[in-house]
C-alpha positions as a Markdown table, in Angstrom:
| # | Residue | x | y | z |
|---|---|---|---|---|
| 1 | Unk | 73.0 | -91.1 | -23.4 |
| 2 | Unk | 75.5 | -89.1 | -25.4 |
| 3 | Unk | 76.9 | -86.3 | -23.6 |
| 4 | Unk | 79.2 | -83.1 | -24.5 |
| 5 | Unk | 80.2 | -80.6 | -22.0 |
| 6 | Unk | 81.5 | -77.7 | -23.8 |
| 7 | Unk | 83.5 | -75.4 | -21.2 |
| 8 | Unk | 86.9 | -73.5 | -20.4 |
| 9 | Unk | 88.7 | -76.1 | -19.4 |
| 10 | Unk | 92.1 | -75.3 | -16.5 |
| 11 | Unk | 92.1 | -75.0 | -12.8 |
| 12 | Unk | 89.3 | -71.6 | -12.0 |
| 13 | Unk | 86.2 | -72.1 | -10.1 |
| 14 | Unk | 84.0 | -72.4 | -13.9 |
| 15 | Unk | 86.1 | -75.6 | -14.9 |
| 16 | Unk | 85.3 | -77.2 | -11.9 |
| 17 | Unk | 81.8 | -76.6 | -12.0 |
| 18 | Unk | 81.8 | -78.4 | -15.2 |
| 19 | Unk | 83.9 | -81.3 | -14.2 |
| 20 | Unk | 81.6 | -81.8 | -11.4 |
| 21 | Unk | 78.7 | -82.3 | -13.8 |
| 22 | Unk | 81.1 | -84.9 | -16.0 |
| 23 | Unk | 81.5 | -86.7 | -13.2 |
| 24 | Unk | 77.9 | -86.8 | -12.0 |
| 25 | Unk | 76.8 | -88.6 | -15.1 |
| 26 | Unk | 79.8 | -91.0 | -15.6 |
| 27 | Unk | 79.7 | -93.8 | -16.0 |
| 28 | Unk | 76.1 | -94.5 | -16.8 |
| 29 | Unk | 76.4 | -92.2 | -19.9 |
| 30 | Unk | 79.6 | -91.7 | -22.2 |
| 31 | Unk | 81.0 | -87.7 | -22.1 |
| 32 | Unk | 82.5 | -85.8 | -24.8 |
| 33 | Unk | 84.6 | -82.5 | -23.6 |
| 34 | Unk | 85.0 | -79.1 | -26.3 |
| 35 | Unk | 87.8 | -77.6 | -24.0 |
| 36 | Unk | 88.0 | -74.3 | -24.6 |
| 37 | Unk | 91.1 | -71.9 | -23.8 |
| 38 | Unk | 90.2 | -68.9 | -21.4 |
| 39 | Unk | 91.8 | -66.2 | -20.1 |
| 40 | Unk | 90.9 | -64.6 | -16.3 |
| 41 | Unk | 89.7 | -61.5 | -15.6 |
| 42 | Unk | 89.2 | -60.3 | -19.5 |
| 43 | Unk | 92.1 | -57.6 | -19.4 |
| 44 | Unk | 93.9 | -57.3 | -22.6 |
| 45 | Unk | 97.0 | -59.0 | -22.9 |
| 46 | Unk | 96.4 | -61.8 | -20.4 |
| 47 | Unk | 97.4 | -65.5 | -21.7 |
| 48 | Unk | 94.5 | -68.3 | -22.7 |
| 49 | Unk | 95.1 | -71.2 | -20.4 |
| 50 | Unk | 94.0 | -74.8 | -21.0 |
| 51 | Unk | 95.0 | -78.2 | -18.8 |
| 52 | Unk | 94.1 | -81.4 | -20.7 |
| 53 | Unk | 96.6 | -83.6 | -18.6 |
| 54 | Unk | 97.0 | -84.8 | -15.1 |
| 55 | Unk | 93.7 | -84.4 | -12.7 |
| 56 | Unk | 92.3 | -82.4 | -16.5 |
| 57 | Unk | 92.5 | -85.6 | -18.7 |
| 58 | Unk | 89.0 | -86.6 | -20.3 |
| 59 | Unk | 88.4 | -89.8 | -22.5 |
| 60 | Unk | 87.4 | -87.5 | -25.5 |
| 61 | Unk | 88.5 | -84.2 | -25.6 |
| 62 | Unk | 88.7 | -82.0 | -28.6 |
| 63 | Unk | 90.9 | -78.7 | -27.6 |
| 64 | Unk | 90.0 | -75.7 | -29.2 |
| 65 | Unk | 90.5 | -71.6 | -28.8 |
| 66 | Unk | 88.3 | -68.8 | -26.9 |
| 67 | Unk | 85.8 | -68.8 | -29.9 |
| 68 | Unk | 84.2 | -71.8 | -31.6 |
| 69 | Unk | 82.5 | -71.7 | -35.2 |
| 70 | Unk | 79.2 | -72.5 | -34.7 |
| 71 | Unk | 79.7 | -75.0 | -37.9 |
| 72 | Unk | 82.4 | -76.5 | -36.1 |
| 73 | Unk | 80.5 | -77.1 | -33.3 |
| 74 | Unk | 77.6 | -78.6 | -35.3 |
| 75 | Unk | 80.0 | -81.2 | -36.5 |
| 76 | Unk | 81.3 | -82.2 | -33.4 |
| 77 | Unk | 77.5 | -82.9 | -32.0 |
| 78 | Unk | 76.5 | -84.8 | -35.5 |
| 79 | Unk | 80.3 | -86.9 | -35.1 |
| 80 | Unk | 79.7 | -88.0 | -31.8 |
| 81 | Unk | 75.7 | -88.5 | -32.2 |
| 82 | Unk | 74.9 | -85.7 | -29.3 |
| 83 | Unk | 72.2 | -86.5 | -27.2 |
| 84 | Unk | 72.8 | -83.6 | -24.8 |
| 85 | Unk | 75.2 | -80.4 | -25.0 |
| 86 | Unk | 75.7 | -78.8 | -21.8 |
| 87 | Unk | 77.5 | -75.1 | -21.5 |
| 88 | Unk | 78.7 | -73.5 | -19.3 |
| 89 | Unk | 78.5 | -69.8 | -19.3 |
| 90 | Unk | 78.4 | -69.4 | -22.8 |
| 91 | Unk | 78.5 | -66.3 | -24.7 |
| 92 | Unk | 78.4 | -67.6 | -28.1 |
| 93 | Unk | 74.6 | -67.7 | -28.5 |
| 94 | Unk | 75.1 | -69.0 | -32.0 |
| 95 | Unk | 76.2 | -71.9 | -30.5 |
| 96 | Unk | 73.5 | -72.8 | -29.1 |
| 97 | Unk | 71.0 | -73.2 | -32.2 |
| 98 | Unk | 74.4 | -74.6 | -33.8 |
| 99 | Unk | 73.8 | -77.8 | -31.5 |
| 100 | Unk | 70.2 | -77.7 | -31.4 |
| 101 | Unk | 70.5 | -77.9 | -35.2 |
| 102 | Unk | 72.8 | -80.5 | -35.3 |
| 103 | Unk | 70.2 | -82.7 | -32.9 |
| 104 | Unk | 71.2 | -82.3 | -29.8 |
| 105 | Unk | 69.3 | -81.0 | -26.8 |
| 106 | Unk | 71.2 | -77.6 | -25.0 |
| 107 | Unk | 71.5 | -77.1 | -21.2 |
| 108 | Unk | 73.3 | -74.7 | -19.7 |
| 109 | Unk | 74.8 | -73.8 | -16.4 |
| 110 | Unk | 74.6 | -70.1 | -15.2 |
| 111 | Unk | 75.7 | -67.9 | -12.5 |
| 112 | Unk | 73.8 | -64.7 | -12.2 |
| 113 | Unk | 76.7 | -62.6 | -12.1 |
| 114 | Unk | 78.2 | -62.4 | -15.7 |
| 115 | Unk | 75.0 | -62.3 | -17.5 |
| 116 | Unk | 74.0 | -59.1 | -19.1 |
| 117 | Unk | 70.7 | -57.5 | -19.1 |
| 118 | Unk | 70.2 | -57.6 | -22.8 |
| 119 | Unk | 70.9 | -61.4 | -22.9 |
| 120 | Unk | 68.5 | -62.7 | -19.6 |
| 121 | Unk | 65.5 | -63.5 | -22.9 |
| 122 | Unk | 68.2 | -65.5 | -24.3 |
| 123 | Unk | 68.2 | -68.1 | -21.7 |
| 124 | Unk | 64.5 | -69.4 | -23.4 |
| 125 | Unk | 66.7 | -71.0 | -26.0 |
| 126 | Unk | 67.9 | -73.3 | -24.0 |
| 127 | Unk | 65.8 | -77.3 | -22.9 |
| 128 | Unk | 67.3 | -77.1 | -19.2 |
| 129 | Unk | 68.8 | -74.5 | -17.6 |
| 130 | Unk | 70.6 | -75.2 | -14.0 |
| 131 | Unk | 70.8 | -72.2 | -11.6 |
| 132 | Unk | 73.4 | -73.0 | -8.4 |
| 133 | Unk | 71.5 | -70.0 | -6.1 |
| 134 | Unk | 67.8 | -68.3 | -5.3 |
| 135 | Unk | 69.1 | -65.3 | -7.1 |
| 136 | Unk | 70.0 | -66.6 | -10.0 |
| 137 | Unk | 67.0 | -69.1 | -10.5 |
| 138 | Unk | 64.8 | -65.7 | -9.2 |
| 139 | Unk | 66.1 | -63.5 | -12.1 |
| 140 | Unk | 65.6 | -66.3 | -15.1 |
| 141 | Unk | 62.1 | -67.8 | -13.9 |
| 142 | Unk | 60.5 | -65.4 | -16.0 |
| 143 | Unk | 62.4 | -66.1 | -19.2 |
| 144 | Unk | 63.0 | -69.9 | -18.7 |
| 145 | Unk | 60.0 | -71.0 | -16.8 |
| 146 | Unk | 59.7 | -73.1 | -14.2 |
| 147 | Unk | 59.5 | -76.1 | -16.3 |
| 148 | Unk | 63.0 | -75.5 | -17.8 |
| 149 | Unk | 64.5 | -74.6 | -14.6 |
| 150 | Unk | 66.7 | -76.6 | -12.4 |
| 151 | Unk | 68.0 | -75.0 | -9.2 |
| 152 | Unk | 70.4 | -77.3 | -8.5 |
| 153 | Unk | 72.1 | -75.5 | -5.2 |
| 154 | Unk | 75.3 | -76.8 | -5.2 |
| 155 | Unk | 77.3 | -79.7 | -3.3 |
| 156 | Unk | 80.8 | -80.7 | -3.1 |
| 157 | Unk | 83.0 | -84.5 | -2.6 |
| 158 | Unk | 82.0 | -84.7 | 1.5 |
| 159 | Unk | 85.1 | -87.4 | 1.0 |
| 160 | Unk | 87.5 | -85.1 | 0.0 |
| 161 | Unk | 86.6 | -82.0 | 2.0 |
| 162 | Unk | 86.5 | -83.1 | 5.0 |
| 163 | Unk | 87.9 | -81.3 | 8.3 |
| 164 | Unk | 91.0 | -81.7 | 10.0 |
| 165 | Unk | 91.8 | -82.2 | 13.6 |
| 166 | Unk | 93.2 | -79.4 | 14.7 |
| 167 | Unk | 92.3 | -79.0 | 18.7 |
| 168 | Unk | 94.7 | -77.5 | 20.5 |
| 169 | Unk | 96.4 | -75.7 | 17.7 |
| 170 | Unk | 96.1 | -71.6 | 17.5 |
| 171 | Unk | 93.7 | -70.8 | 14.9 |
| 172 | Unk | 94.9 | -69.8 | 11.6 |
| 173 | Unk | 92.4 | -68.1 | 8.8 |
| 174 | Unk | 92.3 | -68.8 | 5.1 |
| 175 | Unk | 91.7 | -66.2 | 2.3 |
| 176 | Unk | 91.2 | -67.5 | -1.1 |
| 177 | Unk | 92.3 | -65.0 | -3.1 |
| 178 | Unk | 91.6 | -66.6 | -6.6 |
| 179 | Unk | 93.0 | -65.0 | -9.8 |
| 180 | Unk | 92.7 | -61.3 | -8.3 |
| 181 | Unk | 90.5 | -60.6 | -11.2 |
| 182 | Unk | 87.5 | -58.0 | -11.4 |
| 183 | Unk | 88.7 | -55.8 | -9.4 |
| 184 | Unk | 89.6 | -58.0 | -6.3 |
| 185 | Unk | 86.4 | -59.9 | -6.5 |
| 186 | Unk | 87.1 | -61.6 | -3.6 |
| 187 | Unk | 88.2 | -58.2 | -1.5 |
| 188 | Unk | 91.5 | -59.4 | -0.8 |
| 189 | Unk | 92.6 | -55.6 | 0.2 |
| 190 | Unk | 89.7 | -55.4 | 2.7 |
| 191 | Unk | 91.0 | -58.9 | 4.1 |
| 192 | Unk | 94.6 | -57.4 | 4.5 |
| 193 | Unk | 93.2 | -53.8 | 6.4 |
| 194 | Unk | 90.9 | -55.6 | 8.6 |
| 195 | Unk | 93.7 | -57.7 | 9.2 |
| 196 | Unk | 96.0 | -55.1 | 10.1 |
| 197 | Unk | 93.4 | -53.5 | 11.9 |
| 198 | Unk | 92.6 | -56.6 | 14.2 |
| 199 | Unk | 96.2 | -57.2 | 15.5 |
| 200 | Unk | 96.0 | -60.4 | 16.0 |
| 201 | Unk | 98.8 | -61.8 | 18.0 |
| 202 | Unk | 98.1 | -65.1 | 18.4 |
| 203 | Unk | 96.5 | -66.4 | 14.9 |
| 204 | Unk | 97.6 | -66.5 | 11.4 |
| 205 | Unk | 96.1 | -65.5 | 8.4 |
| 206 | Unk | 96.7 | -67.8 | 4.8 |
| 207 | Unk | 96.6 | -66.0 | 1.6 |
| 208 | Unk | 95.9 | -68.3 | -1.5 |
| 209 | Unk | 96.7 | -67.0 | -4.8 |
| 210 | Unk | 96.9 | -68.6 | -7.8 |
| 211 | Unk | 98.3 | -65.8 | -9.6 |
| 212 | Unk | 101.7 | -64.6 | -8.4 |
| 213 | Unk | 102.1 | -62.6 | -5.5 |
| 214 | Unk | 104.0 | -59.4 | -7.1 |
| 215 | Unk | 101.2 | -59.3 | -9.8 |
| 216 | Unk | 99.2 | -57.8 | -6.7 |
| 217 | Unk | 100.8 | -54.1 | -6.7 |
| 218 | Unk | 98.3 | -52.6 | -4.5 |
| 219 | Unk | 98.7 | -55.2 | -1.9 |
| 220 | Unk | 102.4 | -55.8 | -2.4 |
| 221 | Unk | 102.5 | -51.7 | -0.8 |
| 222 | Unk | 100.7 | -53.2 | 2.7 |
| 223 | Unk | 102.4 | -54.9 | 5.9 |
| 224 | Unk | 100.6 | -56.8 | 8.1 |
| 225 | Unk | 102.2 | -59.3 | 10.4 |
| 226 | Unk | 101.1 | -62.8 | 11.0 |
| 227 | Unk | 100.1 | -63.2 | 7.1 |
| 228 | Unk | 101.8 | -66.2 | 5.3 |
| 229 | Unk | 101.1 | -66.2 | 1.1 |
| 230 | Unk | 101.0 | -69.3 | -0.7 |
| 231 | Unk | 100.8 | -68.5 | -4.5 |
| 232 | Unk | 99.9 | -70.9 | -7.7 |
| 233 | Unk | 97.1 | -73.4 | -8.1 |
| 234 | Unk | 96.7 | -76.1 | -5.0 |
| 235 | Unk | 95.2 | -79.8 | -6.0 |
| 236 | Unk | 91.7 | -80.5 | -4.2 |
| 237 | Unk | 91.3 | -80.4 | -1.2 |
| 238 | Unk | 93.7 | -77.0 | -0.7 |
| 239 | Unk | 94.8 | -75.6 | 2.1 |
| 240 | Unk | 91.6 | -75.9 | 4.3 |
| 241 | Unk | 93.3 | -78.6 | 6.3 |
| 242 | Unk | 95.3 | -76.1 | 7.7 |
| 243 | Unk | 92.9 | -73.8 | 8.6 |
| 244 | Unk | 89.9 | -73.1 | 11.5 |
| 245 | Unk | 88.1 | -70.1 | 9.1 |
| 246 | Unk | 87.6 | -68.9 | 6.0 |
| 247 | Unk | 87.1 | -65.3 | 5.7 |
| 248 | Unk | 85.5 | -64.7 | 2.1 |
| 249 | Unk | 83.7 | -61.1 | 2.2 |
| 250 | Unk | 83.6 | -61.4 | -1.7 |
| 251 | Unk | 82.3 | -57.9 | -3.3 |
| 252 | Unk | 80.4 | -60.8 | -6.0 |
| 253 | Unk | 79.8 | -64.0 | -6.5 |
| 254 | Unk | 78.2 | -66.7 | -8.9 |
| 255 | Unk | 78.4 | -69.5 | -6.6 |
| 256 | Unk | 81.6 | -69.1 | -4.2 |
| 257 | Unk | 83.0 | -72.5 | -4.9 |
| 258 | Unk | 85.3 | -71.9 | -1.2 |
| 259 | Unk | 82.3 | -71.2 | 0.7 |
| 260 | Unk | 80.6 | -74.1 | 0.2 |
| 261 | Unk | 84.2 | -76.2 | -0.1 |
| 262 | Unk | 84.6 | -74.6 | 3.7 |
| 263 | Unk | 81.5 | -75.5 | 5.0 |
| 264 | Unk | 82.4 | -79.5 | 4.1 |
| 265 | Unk | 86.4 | -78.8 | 5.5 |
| 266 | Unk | 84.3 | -77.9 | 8.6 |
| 267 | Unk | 85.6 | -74.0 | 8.5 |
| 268 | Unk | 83.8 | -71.4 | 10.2 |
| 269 | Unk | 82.9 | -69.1 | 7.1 |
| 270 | Unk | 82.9 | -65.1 | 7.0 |
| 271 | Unk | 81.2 | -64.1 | 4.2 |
| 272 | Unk | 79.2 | -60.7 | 2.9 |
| 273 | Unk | 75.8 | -60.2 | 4.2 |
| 274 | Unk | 74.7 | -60.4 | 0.5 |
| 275 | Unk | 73.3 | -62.9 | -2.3 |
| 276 | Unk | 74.6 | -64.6 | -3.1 |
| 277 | Unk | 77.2 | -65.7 | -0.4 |
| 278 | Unk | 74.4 | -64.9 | 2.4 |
| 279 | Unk | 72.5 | -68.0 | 0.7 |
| 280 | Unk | 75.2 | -70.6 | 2.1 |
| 281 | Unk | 75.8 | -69.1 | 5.5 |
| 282 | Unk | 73.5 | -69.2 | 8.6 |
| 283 | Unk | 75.2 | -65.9 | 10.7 |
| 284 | Unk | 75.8 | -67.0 | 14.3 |
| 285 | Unk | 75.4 | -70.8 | 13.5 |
| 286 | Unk | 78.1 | -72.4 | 10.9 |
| 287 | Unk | 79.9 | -68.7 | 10.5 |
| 288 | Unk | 79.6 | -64.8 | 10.6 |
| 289 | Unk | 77.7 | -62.3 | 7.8 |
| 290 | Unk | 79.6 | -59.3 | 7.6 |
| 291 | Unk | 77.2 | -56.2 | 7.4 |
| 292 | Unk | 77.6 | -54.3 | 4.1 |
| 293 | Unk | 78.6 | -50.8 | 4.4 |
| 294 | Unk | 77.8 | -49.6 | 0.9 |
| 295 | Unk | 76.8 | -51.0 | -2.6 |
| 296 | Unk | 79.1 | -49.7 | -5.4 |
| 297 | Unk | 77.8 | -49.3 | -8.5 |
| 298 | Unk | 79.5 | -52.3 | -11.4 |
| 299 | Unk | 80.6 | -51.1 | -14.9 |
| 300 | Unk | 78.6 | -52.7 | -17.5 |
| 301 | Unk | 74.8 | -53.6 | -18.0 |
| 302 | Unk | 74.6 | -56.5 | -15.8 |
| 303 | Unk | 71.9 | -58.2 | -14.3 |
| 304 | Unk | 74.2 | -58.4 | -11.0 |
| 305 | Unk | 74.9 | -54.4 | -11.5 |
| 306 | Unk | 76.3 | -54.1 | -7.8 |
| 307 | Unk | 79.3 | -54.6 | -5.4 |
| 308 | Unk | 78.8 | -55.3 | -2.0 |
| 309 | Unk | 81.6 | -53.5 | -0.3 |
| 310 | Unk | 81.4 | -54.9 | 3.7 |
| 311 | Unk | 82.2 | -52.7 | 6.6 |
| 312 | Unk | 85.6 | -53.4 | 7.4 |
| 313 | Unk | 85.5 | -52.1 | 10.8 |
| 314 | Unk | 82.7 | -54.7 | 11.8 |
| 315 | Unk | 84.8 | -57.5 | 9.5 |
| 316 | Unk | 88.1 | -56.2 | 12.2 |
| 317 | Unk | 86.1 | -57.0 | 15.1 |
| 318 | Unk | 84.8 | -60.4 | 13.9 |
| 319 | Unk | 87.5 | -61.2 | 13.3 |
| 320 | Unk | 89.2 | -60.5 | 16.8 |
| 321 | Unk | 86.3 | -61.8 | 18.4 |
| 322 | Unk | 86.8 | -65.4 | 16.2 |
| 323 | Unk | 90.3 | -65.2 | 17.3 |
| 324 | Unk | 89.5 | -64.8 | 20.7 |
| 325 | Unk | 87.2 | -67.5 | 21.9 |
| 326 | Unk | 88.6 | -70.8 | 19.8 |
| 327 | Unk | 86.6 | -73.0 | 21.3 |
| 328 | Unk | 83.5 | -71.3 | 20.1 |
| 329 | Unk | 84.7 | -70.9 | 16.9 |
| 330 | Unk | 85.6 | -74.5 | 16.5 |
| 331 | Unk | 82.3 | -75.3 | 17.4 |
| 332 | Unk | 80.8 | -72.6 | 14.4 |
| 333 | Unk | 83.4 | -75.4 | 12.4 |
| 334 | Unk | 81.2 | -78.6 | 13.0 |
| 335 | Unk | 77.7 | -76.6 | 12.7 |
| 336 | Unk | 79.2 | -75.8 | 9.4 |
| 337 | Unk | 80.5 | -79.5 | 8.3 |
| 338 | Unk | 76.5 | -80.8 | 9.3 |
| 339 | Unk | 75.2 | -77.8 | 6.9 |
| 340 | Unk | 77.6 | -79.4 | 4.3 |
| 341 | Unk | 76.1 | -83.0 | 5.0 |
| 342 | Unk | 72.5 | -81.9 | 4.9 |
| 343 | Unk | 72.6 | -79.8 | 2.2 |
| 344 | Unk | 75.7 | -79.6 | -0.4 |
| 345 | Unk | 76.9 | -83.0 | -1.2 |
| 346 | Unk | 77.3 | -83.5 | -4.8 |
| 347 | Unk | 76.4 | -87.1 | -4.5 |
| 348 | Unk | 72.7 | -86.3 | -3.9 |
| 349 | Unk | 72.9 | -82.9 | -6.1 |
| 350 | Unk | 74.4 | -84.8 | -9.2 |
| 351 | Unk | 71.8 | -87.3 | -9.0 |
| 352 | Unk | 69.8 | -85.1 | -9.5 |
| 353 | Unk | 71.4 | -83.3 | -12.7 |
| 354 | Unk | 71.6 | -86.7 | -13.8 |
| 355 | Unk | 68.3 | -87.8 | -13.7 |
| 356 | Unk | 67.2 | -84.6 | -14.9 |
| 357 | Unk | 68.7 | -84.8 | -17.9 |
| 358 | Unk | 67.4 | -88.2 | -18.2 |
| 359 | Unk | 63.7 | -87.4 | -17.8 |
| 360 | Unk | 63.6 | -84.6 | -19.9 |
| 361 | Unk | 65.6 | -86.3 | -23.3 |
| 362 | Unk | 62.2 | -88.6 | -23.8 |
| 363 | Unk | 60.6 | -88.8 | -26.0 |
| 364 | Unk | 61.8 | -85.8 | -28.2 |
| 365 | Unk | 65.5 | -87.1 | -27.6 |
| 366 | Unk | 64.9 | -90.3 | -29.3 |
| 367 | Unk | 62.9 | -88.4 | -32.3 |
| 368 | Unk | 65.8 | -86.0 | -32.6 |
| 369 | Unk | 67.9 | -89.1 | -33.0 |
| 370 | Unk | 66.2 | -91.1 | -35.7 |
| 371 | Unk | 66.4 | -87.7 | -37.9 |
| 372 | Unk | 70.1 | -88.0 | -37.9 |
């Protein structure tokens, strides 16, 4: 088969999604990449970023800006005799009957939490559509069908995240900060209060940013000892070498790439009692589900119209009570690698994305191509 992946293309959580998917059809099909600039967080004034070089090098890539004409698009499916175009949270719907017009079946990958009320009936335009979690598969069943959805769950390299020897050594936490986008996403502030409030003497806390740190102003005004920042974007497998938990009580999330990376670094994970990060942790077995103190309401009509805003307090004392029995949390580390094994690794998930797409191109996909 013919494949194009049409996708922002630089190092956030959405262009590794995508790659994954490359990867889990290569080499018995032939991929073609639209890489698309894309900025983070959608504030005004923010650059476009793109990576075609280095670990973001495809075979065929065609670079192009945040919007595409859809005529453009149709001839880049017709040029390179399109089988299969697979987006990736696309918000250009014309795009969509752009590459179905030029022959190609559409798929699409989608996390719940940027789609908008108005566009969930859209999602019935596409062949396939591949939900990562339970709540996002749960909200597009009725649109989609359950013969056009795939709920892939999600998996990651088990040979590249794998977990570190660290016995003996004082525990250290990891916070993946990310861009710092929508509103501290990831909670970040609530990280460095329950932080302070814990007073941990004998642990360390890891703060990854990709963004620089002095682009943080309300965090740049709080002190907390024992923190150590690391800014700008860290190769796979990251910093989770270094560390014995990952404390991720995200307001929102999609997927939560660094949960699931955690789980196969062997991390203990803390995470929001919430979907969709309470769909990769087992509370009391590979990690800890902090309890939500209040749901704040989310500007725009989204389908995900809610932030889950954790108790801090209760996030304090897990923490302090993490920090002070080791062993046990060490052994909330393996529980979490075995959850990893059994249930994420891509090897197993991409075959089945692969075959998938497979199954469902014939017959129509060999009609479609004797029309062009």
């Amino acid at each position: 088969m013919e494949i194009g992946f049409v996708s922002v293309w630089f190092a956030r959580g959405q262009a590794y999604v995508t790659r994954a998917l490359i990867r889990a059809v290569e080499p018995a099909h032939r991929t073609h990449l639209l890489a698309r600039r894309g900025v983070v967080g959608h504030v005004p004034g923010r650059p476009a970023y793109l990576e075609t070089t280095g670990e973001w090098a495809h075979d065929d890539v065609l670079a192009v800006g945040e919007r595409l004409e859809a005529a453009n698009l149709g001839d880049w499916v017709r040029s390179r005799k399109l089988d299969w175009v697979v987006f990736n949270e696309e918000g250009q719907w014309e795009l969509v009957e752009a590459a179905r017009q030029a022959g190609a079946r559409t798929a699409t990958y989608v996390t719940i939490d940027w789609v908008r009320r108005e566009d969930v009936s859209k999602f019935s335009r596409f062949d396939l559509v591949v939900a990562p979690s339970a709540r996002c598969a749960q909200e597009l069943l009725p649109y989609v069908g359950s013969e056009r959805l795939l709920q892939l769950g999600w998996g990651v390299d088990l040979g590249c995240f794998v977990p570190a020897d660290r016995s003996g050594e004082p525990l250290v936490f990891l916070h993946n900060a990310g861009w710092g986008g929508s509103g501290y996403r990831k909670n970040t502030p609530a990280v460095v209060r329950a932080w302070q409030r814990a007073a941990l003497r004998d642990a360390r806390l890891i703060l990854h940013t990709q963004r620089s740190w002095s682009s943080y102003p309300l965090l740049t005004r709080m002190r907390a000892g024992g923190i150590e920042v690391v800014e700008g974007t860290i190769p796979h497998p990251g910093l989770y070498d270094r560390a014995d938990v990952l404390v991720q009580p995200s307001k929102m999330e999609g997927l939560g790439l660094p949960l699931v990376e955690g789980l196969a670094a062997g991390l203990a994970i803390v995470t929001t009692d919430a979907p969709v990060m309470n769909e990769w942790v087992e509370d009391g077995v590979c990690g800890r589900l902090v309890p939500v103190r209040k749901f704040a309401r989310r500007g725009g009509a989204y389908v995900v119209d809610r932030l889950a805003l954790v108790d801090e307090r209760s996030l304090a004392r897990i923490l302090a009570e993490l920090a002070a029995d080791s062993r046990a949390t060490r052994q909330l580390g393996l529980a979490a690698r075995q959850r990893a094994v059994a249930r994420h690794d891509w090897k197993v998930l991409g075959q089945l994305f692969c075959r998938t797409l497979e199954e469902r191109l014939a017959p129509a996909g060999a009609e479609s191509r004797s029309e062009r």
